[in-house]
BAGUSE-312896 format. One record per residue (C-alpha): residue in three letters; residue number from 1; x negated, y negated, z negated. Coordinates in steps of 0.02 Angstrom, whole numbers, plus 50000, padded with zeros to 5 digits. Last residue first. Example, Ala and Ser with C-alpha at 12.3 -4.5 7.8 and 13.67 -1.06 7.14 Angstrom:
2
+---------+-----+-------+-------+-------+
| residuo | num |     X |     Y |     Z |
+---------+-----+-------+-------+-------+
|     Ser |   2 | 49316 | 50053 | 49643 |
|     Ala |   1 | 49385 | 50225 | 49610 |
+---------+-----+-------+-------+-------+
END
This chain:
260
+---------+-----+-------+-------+-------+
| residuo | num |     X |     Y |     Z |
+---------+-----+-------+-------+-------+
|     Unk | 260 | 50071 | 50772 | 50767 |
|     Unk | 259 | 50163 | 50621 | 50720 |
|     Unk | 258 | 50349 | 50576 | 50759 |
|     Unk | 257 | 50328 | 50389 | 50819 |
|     Unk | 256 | 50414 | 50251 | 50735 |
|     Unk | 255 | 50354 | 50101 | 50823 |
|     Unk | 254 | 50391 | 49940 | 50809 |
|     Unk | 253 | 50219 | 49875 | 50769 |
|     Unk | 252 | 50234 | 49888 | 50577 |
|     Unk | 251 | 50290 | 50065 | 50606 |
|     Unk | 250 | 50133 | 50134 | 50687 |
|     Unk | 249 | 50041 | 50091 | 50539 |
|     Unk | 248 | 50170 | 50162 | 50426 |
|     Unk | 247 | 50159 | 50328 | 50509 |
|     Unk | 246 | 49985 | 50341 | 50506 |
|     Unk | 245 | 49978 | 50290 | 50313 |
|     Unk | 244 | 50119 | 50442 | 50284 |
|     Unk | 243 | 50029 | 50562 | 50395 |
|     Unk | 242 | 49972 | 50649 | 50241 |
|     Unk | 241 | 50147 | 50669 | 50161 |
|     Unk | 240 | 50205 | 50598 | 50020 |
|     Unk | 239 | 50272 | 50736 | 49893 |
|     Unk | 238 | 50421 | 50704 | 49801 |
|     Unk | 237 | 50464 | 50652 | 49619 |
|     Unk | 236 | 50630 | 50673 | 49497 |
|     Unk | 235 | 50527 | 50771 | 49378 |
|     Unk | 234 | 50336 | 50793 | 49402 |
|     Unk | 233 | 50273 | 50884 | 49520 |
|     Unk | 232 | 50190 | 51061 | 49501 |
|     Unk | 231 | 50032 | 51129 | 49512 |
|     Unk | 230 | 49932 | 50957 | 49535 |
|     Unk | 229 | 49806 | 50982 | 49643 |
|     Unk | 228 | 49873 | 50931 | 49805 |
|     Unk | 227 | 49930 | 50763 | 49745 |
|     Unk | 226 | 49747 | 50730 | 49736 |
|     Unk | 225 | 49733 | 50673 | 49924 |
|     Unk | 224 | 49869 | 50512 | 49912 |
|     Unk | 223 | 50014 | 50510 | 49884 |
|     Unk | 222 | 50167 | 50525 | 49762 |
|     Unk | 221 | 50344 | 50485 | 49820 |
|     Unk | 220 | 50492 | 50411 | 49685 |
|     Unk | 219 | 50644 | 50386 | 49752 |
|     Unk | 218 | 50810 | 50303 | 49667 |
|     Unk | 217 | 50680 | 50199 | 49554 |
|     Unk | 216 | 50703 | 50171 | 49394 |
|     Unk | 215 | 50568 | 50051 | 49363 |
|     Unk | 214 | 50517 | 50063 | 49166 |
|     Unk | 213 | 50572 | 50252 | 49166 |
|     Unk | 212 | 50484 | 50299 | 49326 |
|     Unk | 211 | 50318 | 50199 | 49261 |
|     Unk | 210 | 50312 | 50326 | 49106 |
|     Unk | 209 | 50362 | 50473 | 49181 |
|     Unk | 208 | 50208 | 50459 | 49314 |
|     Unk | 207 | 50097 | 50407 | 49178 |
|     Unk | 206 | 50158 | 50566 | 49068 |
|     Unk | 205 | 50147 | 50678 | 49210 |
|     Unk | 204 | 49960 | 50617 | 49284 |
|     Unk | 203 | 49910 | 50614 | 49103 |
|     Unk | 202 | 49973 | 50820 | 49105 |
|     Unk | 201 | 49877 | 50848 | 49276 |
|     Unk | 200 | 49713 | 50741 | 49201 |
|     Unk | 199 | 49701 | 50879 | 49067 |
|     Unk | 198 | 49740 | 51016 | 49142 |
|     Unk | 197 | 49599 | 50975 | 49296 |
|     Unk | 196 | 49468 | 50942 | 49230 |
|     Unk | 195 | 49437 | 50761 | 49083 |
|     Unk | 194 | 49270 | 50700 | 49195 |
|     Unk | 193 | 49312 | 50748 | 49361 |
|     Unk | 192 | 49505 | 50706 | 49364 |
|     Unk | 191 | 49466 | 50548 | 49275 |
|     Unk | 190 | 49346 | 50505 | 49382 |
|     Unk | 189 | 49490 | 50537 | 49518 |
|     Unk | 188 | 49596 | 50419 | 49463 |
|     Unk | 187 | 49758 | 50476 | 49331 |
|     Unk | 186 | 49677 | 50400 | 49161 |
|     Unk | 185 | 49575 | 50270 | 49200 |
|     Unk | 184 | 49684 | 50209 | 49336 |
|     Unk | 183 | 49820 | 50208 | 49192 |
|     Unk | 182 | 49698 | 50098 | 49118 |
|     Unk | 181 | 49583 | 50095 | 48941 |
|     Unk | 180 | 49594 | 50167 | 48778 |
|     Unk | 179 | 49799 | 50220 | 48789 |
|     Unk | 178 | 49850 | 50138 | 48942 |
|     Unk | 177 | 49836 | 49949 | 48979 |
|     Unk | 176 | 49886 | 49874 | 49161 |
|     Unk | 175 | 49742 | 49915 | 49286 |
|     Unk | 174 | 49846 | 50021 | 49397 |
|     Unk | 173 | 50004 | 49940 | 49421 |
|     Unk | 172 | 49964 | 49815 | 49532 |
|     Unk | 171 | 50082 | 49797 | 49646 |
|     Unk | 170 | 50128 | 49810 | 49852 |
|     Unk | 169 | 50312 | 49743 | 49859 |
|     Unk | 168 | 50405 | 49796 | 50034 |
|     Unk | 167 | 50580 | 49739 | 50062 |
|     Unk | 166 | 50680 | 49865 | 50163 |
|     Unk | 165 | 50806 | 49908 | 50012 |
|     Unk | 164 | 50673 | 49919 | 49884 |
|     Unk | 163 | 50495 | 49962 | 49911 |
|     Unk | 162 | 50376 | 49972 | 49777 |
|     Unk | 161 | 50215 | 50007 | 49774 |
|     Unk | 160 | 50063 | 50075 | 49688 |
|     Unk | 159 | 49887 | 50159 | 49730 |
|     Unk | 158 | 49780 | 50227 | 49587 |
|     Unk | 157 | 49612 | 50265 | 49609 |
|     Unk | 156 | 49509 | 50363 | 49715 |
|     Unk | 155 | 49679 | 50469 | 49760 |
|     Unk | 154 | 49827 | 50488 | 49689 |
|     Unk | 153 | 49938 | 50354 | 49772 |
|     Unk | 152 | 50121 | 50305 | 49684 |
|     Unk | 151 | 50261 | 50265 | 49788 |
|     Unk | 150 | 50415 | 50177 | 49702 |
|     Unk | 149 | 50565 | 50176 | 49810 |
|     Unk | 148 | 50722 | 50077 | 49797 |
|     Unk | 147 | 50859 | 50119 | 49933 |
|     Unk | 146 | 50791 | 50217 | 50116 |
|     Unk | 145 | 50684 | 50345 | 50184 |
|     Unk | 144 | 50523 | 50259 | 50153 |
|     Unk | 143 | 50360 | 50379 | 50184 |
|     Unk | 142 | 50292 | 50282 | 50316 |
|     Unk | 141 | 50283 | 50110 | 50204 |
|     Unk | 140 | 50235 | 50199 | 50073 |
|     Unk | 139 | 50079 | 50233 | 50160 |
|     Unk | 138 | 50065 | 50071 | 50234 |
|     Unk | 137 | 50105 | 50001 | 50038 |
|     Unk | 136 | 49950 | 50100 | 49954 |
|     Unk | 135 | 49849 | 50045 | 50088 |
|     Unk | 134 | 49878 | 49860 | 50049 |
|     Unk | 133 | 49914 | 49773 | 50221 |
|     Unk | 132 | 49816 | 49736 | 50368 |
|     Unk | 131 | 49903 | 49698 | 50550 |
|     Unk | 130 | 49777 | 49670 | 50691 |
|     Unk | 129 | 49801 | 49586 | 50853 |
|     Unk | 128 | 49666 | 49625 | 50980 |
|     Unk | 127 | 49487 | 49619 | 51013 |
|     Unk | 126 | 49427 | 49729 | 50867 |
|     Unk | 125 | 49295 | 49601 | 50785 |
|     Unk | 124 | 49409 | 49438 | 50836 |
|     Unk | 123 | 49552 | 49527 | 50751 |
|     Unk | 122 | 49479 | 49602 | 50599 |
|     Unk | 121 | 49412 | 49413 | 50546 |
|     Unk | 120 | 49314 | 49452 | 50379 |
|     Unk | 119 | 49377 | 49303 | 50267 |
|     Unk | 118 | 49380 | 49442 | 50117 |
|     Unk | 117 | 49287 | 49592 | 50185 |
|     Unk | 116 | 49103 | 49567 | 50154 |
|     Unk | 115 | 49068 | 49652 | 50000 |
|     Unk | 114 | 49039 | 49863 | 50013 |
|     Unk | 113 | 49160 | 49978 | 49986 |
|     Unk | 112 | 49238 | 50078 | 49791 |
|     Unk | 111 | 49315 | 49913 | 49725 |
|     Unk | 110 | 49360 | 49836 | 49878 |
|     Unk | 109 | 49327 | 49656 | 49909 |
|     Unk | 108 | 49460 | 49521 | 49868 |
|     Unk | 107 | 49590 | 49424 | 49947 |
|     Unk | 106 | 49589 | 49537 | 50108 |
|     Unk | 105 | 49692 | 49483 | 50253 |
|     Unk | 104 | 49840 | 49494 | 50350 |
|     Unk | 103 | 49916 | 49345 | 50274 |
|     Unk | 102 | 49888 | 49403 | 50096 |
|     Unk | 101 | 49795 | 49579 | 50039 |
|     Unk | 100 | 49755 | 49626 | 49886 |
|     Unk |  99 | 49649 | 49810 | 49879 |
|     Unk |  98 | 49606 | 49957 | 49988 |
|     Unk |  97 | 49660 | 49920 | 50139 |
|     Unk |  96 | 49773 | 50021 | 50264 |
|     Unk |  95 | 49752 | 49924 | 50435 |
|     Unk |  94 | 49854 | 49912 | 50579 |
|     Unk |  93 | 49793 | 49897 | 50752 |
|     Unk |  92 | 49870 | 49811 | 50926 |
|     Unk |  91 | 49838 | 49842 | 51098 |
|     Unk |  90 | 49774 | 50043 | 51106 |
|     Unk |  89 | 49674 | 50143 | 51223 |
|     Unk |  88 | 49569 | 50308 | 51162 |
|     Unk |  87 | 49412 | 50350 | 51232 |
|     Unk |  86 | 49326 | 50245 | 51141 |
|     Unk |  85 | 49397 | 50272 | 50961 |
|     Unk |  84 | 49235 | 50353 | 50878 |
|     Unk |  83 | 49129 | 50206 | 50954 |
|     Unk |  82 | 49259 | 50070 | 50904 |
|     Unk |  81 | 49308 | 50145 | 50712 |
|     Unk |  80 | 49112 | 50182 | 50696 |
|     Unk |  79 | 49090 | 49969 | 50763 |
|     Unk |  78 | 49230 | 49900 | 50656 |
|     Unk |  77 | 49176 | 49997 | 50503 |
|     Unk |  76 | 49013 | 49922 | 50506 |
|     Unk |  75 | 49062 | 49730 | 50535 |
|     Unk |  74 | 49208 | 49782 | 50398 |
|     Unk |  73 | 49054 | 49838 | 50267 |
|     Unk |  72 | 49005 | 50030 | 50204 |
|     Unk |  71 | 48887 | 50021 | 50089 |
|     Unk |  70 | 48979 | 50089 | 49944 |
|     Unk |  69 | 49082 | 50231 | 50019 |
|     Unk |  68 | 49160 | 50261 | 50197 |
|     Unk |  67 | 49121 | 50424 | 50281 |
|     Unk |  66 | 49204 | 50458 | 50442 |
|     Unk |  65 | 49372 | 50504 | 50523 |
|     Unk |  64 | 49482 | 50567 | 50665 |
|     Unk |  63 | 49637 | 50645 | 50669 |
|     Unk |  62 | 49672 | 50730 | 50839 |
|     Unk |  61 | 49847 | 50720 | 50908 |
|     Unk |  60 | 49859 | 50560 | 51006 |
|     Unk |  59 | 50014 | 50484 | 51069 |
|     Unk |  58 | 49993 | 50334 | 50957 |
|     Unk |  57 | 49826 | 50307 | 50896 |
|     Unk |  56 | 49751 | 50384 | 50720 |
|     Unk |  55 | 49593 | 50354 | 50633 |
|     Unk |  54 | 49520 | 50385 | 50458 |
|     Unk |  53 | 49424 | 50306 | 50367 |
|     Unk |  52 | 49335 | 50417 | 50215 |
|     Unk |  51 | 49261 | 50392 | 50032 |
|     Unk |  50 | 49353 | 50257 | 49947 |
|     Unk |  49 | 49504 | 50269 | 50074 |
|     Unk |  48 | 49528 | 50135 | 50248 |
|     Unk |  47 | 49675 | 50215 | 50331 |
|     Unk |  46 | 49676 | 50157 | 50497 |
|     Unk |  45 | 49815 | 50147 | 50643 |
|     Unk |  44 | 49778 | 50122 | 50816 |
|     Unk |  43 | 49924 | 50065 | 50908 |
|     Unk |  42 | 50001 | 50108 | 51102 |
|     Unk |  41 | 50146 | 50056 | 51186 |
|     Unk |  40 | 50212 | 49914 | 51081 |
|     Unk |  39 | 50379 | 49911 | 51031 |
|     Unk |  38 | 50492 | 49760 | 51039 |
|     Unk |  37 | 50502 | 49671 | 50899 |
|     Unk |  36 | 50658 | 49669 | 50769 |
|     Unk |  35 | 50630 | 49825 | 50683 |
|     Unk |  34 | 50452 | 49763 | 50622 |
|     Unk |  33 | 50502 | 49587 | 50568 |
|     Unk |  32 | 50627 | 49670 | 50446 |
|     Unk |  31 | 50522 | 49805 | 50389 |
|     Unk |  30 | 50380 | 49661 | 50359 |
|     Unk |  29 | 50495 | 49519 | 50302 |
|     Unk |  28 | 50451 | 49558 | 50122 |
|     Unk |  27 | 50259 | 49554 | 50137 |
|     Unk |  26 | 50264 | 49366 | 50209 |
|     Unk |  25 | 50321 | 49326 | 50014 |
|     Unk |  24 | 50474 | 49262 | 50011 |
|     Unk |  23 | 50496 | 49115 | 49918 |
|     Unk |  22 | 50606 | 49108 | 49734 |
|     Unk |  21 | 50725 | 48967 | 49705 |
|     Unk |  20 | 50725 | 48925 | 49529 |
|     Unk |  19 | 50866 | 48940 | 49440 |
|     Unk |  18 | 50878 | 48793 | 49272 |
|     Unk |  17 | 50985 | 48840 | 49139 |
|     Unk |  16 | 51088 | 48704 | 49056 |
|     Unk |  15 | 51015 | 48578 | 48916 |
|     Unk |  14 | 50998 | 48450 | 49030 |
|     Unk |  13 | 51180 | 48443 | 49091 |
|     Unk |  12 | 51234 | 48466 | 48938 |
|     Unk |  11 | 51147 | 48335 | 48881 |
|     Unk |  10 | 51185 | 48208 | 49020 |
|     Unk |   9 | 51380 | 48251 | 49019 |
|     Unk |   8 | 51364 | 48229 | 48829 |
|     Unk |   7 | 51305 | 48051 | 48868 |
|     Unk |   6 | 51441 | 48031 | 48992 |
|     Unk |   5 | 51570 | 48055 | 48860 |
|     Unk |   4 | 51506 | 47946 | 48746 |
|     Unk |   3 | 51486 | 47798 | 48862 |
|     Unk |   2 | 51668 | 47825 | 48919 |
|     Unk |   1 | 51710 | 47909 | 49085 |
+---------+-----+-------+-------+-------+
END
């Protein structure tokens, strides 16, 4: 090769797209990692919402629950979830959480709870391993039947994730602009109480519409306790179901129990 020649090599070279090689995040192994290990007899799922917990263990048929709100911290939660589940057994736990979660735990405190949960060690306070994921994601999690799937929770606030083809992506979506504010703003239950209920059903509609056109999903499954009062769904969307969060928790230790 002459001297020209393998300068233009150089250039070329240099001038040519670069691909990146992308990590997993630990969140896309978890339907993966889930069907591989062996099931464990008995988990206690929780769904941690801005103004309940509520309680589930495999082969049980009660719900159980209690008030959450703003003073409730993980030390406190740990010790109603203990006393209310003491005469139930379980090994493991999974947790629904309301906000960013990495590694199994919280990266920042919940908007609607008390401070305290990010570093808070939910396996040394229960005794036993304990899963924790974005509560949004658990309950699409157990709603997942397959392809990509965008899940959208109506309840406090605005829960949203995406699943596609096994791999789980908890997002964000809620605090990106919308009109004078967020779409949490516009679709979260302040909204609902300030704006009534025609009003917040058609911004539920056009948000809905909205984030299905920019993802095109296959599936699209709303959650979450406000789903109930809209009077119709919006095109193209299903209802999630309320044992969706149970479901999931159970799911990310192997099991896939049918719920009571």
């Amino acid at each position: 090769m002459t001297a020209s020649e393998s300068k233009s090599a150089v250039l070329k070279q240099a001038a040519a797209p670069q691909r990146e090689s992308i990590p997993r995040t630990e969140t896309s192994t978890i339907q993966q990692d889930a069907a591989k290990m062996k099931p464990l007899k008995n988990v206690l799922a929780v769904d941690i919402g801005g103004t309940s917990v509520k309680i589930l263990a495999t082969g049980q048929t009660e719900r159980r629950s209690f008030p959450s709100g703003s003073t409730l911290t993980p030390k406190q939660m740990v010790a109603d979830i203990k006393r209310m589940a003491e005469d139930w057994t379980y090994e493991a736990v999974s947790i629904g959480y309301p906000g960013p979660v990495r590694r199994d735990r919280p990266i920042a405190d919940p908007k609607n709870l008390d401070e305290g949960w990010v570093g808070f060690d939910f396996a040394a306070a229960f005794g036993c391993p304990v899963k924790v994921l974005n509560d949004a994601a658990l309950q699409a999690f157990g709603a997942y039947k397959g392809g990509k799937m965008l899940f959208l929770g109506l309840g406090t606030g605005l829960g949203t994730t995406m699943i596609i083809e096994n791999v789980v992506v908890p997002m964000e979506l809620a605090h990106l602009p919308y009109r004078k504010g967020t779409f949490e703003d516009y679709v979260g239950r302040a909204a609902l109480d300030r704006n009534g209920k025609k009003q917040w059903r058609l911004d539920v509609a056009d948000v809905v519409g909205r984030l299905i056109t920019a993802l095109q999903p296959d599936d699209t499954v709303l959650g979450g306790g406000n789903v109930k009062k809209l009077d119709a769904l919006p095109p193209a969307c299903r209802a999630g179901n309320n044992s969706d969060a149970f479901r999931g928790g159970f799911r990310l230790w192997g099991r896939d129990d049918a719920l009571p």
